[in-house]
C-alpha positions in Angstrom: -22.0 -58.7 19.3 -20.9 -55.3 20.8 -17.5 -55.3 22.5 -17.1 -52.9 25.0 -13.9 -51.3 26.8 -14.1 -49.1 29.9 -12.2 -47.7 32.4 -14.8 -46.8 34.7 -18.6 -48.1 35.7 -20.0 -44.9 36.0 -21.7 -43.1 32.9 -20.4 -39.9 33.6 -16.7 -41.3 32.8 -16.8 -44.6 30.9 -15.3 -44.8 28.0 -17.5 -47.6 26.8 -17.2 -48.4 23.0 -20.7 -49.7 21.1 -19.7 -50.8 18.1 -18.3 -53.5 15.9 -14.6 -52.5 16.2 -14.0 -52.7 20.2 -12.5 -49.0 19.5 -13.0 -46.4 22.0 -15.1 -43.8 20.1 -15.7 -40.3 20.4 -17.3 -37.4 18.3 -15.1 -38.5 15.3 -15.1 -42.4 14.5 -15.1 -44.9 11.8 -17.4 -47.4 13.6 -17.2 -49.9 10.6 -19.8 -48.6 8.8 -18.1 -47.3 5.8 -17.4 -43.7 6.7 -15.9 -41.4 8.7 -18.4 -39.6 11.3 -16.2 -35.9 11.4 -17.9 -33.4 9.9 -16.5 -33.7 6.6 -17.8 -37.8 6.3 -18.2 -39.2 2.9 -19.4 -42.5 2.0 -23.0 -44.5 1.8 -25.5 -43.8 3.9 -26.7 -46.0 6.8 -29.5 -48.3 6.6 -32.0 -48.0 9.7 -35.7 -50.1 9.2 -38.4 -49.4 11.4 -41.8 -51.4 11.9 -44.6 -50.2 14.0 -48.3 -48.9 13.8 -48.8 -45.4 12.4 -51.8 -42.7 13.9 -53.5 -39.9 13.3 -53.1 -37.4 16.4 -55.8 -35.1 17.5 -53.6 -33.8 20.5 -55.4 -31.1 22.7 -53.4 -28.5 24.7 -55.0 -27.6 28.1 -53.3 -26.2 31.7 -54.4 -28.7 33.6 -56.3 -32.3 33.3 -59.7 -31.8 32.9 -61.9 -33.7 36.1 -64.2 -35.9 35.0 -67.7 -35.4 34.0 -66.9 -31.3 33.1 -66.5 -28.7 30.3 -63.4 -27.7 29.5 -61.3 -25.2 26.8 -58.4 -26.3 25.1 -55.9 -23.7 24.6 -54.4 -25.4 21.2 -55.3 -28.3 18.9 -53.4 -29.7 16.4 -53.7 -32.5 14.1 -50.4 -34.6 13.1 -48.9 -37.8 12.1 -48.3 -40.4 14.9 -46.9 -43.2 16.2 -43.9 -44.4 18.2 -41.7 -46.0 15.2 -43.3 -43.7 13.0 -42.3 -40.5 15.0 -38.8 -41.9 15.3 -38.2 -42.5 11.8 -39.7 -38.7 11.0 -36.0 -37.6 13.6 -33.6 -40.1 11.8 -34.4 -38.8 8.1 -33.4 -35.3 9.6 -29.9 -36.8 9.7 -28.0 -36.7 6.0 -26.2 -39.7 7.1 -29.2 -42.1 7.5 -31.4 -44.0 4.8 -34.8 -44.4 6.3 -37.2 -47.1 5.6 -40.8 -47.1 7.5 -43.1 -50.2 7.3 -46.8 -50.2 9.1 -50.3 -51.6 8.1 -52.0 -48.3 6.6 -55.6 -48.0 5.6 -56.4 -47.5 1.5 -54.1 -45.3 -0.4 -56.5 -42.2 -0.2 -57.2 -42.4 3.4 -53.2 -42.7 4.2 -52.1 -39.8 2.0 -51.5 -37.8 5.0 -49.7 -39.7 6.9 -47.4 -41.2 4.4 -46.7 -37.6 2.6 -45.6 -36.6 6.4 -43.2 -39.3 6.6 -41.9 -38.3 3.1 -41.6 -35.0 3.6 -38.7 -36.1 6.4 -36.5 -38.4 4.1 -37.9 -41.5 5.0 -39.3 -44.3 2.7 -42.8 -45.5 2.9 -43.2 -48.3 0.0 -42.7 -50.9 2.7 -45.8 -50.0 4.2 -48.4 -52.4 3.6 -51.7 -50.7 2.4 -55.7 -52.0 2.9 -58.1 -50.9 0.0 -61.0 -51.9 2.5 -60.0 -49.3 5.1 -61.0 -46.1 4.4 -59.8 -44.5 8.1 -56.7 -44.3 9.5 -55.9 -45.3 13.3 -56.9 -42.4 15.5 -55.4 -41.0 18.6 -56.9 -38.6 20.9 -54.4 -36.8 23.2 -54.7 -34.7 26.4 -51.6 -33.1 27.1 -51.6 -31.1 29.9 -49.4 -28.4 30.6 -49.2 -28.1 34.8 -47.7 -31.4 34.8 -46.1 -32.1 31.2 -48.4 -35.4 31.1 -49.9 -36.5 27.9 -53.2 -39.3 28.2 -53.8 -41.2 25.3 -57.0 -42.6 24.1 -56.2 -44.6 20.5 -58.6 -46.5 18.5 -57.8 -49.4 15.0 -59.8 -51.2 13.2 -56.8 -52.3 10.8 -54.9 -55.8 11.5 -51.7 -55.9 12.4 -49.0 -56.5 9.8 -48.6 -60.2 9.3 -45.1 -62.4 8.8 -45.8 -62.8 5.0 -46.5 -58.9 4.6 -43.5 -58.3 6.2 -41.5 -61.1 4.3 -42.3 -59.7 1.1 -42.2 -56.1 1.8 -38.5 -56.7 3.4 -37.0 -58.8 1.0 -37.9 -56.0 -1.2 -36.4 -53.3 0.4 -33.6 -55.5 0.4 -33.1 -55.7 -3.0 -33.6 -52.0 -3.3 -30.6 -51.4 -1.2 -28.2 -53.8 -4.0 -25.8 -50.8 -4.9 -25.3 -49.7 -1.5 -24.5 -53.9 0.1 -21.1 -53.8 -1.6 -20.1 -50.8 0.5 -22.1 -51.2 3.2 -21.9 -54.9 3.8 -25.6 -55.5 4.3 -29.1 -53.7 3.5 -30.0 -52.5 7.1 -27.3 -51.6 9.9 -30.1 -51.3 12.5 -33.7 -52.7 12.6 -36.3 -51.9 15.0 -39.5 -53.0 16.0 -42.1 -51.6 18.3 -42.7 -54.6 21.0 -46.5 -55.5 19.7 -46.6 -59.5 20.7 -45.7 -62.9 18.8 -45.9 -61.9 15.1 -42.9 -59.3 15.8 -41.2 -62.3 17.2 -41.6 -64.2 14.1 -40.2 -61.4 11.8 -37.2 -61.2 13.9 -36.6 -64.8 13.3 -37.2 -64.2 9.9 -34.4 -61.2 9.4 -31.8 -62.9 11.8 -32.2 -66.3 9.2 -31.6 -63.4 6.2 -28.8 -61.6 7.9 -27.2 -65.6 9.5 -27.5 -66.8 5.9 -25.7 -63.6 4.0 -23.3 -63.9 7.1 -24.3 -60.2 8.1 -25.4 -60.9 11.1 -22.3 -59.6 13.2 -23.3 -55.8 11.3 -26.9 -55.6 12.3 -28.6 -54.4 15.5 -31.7 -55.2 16.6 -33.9 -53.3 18.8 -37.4 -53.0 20.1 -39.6 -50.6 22.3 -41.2 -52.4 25.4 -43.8 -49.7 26.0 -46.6 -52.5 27.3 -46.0 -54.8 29.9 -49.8 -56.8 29.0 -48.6 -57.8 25.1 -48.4 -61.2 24.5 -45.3 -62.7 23.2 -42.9 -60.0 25.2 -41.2 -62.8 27.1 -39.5 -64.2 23.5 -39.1 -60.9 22.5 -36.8 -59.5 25.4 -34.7 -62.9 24.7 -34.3 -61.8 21.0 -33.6 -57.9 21.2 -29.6 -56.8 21.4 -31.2 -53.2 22.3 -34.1 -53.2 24.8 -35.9 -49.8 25.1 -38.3 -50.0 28.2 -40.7 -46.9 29.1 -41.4 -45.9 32.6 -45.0 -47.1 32.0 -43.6 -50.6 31.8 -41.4 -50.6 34.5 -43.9 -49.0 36.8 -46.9 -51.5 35.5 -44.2 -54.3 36.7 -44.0 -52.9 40.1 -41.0 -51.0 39.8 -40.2 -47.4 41.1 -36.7 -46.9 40.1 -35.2 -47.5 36.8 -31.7 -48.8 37.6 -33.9 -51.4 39.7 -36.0 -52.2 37.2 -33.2 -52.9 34.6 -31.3 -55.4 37.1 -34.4 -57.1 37.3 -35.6 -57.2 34.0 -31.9 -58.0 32.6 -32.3 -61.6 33.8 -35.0 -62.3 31.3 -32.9 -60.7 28.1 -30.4 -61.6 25.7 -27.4 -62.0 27.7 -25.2 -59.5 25.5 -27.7 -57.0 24.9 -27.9 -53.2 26.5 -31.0 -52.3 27.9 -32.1 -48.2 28.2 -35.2 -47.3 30.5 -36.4 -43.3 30.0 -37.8 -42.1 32.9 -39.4 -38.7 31.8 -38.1 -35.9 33.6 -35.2 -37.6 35.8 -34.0 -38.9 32.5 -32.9 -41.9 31.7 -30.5 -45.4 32.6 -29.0 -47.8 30.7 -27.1 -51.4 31.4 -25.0 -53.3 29.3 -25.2 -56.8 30.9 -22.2 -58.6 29.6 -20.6 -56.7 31.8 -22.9 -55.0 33.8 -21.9 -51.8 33.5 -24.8 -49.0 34.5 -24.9 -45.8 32.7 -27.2 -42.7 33.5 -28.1 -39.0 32.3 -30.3 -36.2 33.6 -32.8 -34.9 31.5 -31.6 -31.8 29.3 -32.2 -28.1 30.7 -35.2 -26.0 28.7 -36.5 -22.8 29.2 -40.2 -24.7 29.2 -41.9 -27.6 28.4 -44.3 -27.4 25.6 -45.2 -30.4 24.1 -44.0 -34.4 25.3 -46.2 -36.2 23.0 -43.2 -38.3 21.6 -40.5 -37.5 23.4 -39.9 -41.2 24.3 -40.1 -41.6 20.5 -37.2 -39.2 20.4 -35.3 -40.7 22.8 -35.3 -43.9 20.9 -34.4 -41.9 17.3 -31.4 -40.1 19.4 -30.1 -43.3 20.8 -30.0 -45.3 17.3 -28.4 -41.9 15.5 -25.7 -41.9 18.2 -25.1 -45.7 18.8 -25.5 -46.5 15.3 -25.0 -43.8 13.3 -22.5 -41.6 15.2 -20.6 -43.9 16.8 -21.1 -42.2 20.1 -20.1 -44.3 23.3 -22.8 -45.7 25.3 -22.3 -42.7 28.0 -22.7 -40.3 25.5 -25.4 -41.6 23.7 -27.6 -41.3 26.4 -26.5 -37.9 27.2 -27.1 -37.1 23.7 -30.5 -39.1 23.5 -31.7 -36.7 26.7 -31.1 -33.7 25.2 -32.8 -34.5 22.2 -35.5 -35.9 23.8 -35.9 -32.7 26.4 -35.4 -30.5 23.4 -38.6 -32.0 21.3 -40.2 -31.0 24.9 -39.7 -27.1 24.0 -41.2 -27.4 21.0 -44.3 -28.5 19.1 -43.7 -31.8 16.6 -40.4 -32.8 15.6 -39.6 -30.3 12.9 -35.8 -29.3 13.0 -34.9 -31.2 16.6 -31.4 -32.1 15.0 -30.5 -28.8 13.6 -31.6 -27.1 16.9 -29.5 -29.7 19.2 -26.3 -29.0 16.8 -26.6 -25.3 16.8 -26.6 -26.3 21.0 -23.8 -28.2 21.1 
């Protein structure tokens, strides 16, 4: 699906191209998406659809991990809209190019009024969401992040079901249809689709929009990623064989055995789609990525900041930086993850997600 050119196997000077056009792309590139990615680009925006669960963070702010069985004083609470595709969709919509579409299973309408205005609030599109009159809570999260040692513990709790293949069926076929103007220019409703990597029903509704996308012949336009945050989910096995982008998190790696991404990657690479490019963000040391057709390895330190303030979702930001440059941008791989680092190291010096683009470009 991708075809890639380089000169080099190292990140720091391949000219790798990842994109339909087997061009070699840099900050300015018509990547076949319909427009022009210099500063003055015109044309119709891209389609990006994300599915995953959606939370309610309670994140508490403390200097060090509390030890077990005491008292202990946060120094900041806050309350705010969570999630990993979630969180990632709230960074695309900050980019004028994108057209953001957000599906989850969401208690009753009342009870996911906060959540959804959040999203909304950022440019992206919540009617795809699939909404239960019988639940009248959202999904909770409870968060300690702790300062000292930039770690964040999580302690989440759903009663709602997961989103089934016939919710998702009909909720995508309609947002289809709502993209009919934009398919003559664009070629197809979504250029990118990702899932968060939840078990066998995700598997089901990538079969479902690769028969959509095989039958419209738009298949060759679309990229399909998922986050592998889990190594225990059922179903991840089909679900690495189905992915052209894997997204692993150190938690998975390390839960596999693994200390050492690039390791990891060469490993894990055996069980994935054979053309697909796998990325594994590693926190701090930032992150690695392979491209297996050809094997080519590419790496990026973390981004420099002054101090880290909050990482809840800065592996959600990683994500939202490599689809904007990869898909969007028309970045090489190299520089995508360079550019996905900073991003990500930048939503570290900050609290939320509010203005990460505009701060990296005023950076750059």
């Amino acid at each position: 699906m991708f075809k890639l050119h380089s000169k080099a196997s190292s990140a720091t000077s391949s000219t790798t191209s990842f994109g339909s056009t087997g061009q070699s792309n840099g900050y300015s590139n018509n990547n076949g998406n319909g427009y022009s990615n210099s500063n003055g680009h015109s044309g119709p925006k891209v389609g990006i659809f994300l599915v995953g669960a959606t939370y309610l963070d309670t994140i508490m702010h403390v200097n060090t991990f509390p030890t077990e069985d005491t008292k202990h004083r946060a120094d900041r609470v806050e309350k705010r809209r969570g999630g990993n595709a979630a969180n990632a969709a709230e960074v695309l919509g900050q980019d004028s190019r994108t057209k953001v579409w957000y599906m989850s299973s969401l208690p009753s309408p009342a009870a996911s009024k906060i959540l959804l205005r959040a999203l909304e609030e950022n440019n992206v599109k919540t009617e795809a969401c699939v909404l239960h009159s019988s639940q009248h809570a959202p999904p909770q999260a409870y968060i300690i992040a702790a300062g000292n040692t930039g770690t964040r513990t999580i302690i989440s709790h759903s009663t709602l079901p997961d989103l089934t293949l016939d919710e998702f069926v009909k909720k995508f076929d309609a947002s289809c249809m709502r993209f009919s103007s934009d398919i003559v220019q664009m070629g197809c409703p979504f250029r990118w689709i990702h899932f968060e990597g939840r078990g066998a029903d995700v598997s089901r509704m990538i079969e479902y929009v690769e028969s959509v996308y095989i039958r419209q012949g738009w298949r060759h336009k679309l990229t399909i990623s998922v986050e592998f945050e889990k190594g225990d989910r059922p179903g991840i096995q089909r679900l690495l064989q189905q992915a052209d982008v894997c997204f692993f998190s150190k938690l998975y790696a390390e839960t596999l055995g693994f200390d050492r991404p690039e390791d990891f990657l060469s490993s894990v690479g055996d069980f994935c789609k054979p053309t697909a490019t796998l990325f594994c963000c590693w926190g701090a040391q930032g992150a690695v990525g392979l491209h297996l057709e050809s094997r080519t390895r590419f790496s990026s330190s973390a981004g420099v900041i002054p101090m880290v303030v909050d990482t809840v979702g800065a592996g959600d930001t990683f994500i939202a930086g490599m689809i904007l440059a990869l898909g969007v941008r028309g970045y090489d791989i190299g520089r995508s993850l360079r550019f996905a680092c900073e991003l990500a190291s930048l939503k570290c010096s900050q609290y939320g997600f509010k203005g990460l683009l505009q701060s990296i470009s005023r950076g750059t």
